[in-house]
N, C-alpha and C positions, 0 to 999 in steps of 0.2 A: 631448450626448455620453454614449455607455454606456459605464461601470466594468464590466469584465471578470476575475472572480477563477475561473477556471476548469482544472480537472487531466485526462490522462487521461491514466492508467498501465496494463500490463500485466505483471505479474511473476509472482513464488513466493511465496507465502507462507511465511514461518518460525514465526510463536511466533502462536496463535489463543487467545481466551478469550471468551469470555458471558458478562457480566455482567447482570443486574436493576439498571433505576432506576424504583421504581414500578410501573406495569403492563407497560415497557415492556423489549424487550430491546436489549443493543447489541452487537456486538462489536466487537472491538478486536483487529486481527493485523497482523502486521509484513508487509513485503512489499519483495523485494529487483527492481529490474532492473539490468540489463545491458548496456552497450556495447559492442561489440568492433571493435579496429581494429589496426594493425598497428604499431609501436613503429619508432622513428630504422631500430634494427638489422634490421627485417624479419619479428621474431620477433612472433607475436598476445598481444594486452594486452586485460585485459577488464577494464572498469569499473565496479564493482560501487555503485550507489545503495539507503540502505535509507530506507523511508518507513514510517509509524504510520500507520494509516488505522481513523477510528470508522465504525460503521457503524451507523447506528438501524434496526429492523425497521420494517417497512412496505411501499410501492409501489416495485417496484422491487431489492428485496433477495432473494436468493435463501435458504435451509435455513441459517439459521447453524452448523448442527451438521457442514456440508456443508466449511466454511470451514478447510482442518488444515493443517497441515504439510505441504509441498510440493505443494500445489493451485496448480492456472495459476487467476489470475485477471485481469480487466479491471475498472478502477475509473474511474469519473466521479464528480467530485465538485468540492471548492473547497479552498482551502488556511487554514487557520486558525492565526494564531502566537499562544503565550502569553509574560509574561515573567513570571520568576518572582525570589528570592531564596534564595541557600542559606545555611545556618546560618551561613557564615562574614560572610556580609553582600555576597558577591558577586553580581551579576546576570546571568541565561541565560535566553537565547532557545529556544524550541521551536515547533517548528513539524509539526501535524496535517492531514493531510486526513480532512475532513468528506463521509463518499462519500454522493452522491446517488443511485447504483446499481453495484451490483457485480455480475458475469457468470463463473457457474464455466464455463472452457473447458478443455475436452479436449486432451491433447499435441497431437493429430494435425492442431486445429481453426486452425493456424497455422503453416505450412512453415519460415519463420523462428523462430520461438519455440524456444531450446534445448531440447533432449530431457532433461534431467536435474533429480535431485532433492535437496532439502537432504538 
């Protein structure tokens, strides 16, 4: 039997940064999508999901400098959870994706993809 830890996301990017660990680059941006469906009353309700996603340079990663604030992207990757403690002595969960390739796309490169930007 195969374990399967597998993501694939297409959203907006919000908040981008590069960082250096050693020779290597990574970046690190937030990324929201979106549901939309239609609410009891009729009225449209949109679901907004946001995710962390690391990105190590290499095979597969496109221009990190490419990576900004309201870029459309498509991410493959896997989901990685930490747990951590806060000063108070309380325990929290977090949860990353670790992308295996990321894909900058154009508005136009997907009919459903909303047209807007943070």
């Amino acid at each position: 039997m195969e374990f399967i830890n597998k993501i694939e996301l297409r959203g907006i990017v919000g908040t981008a940064a590069i960082n250096t660990v050693g020779d290597t680059h990574v970046c690190r941006f937030s990324l929201v999508t979106e549901y939309s469906y239609k609410g009891k009353d009729g009225s449209p309700v949109i679901d907004s999901t946001w995710f962390n996603i690391a990105a190590w340079e290499g095979r597969g990663m496109p221009d990190f400098n490419r990576i900004s604030k309201g870029a459309i992207v498509q991410v493959s990757g896997r989901v990685r959870t930490y747990k951590y403690t806060l000063t108070d002595g309380s325990e929290r969960n977090s949860w990353e994706i670790f992308a295996r390739k990321v894909t900058l796309l154009e508005p136009d490169d997907d009919p459903m993809q909303p047209q807007r930007f943070l």
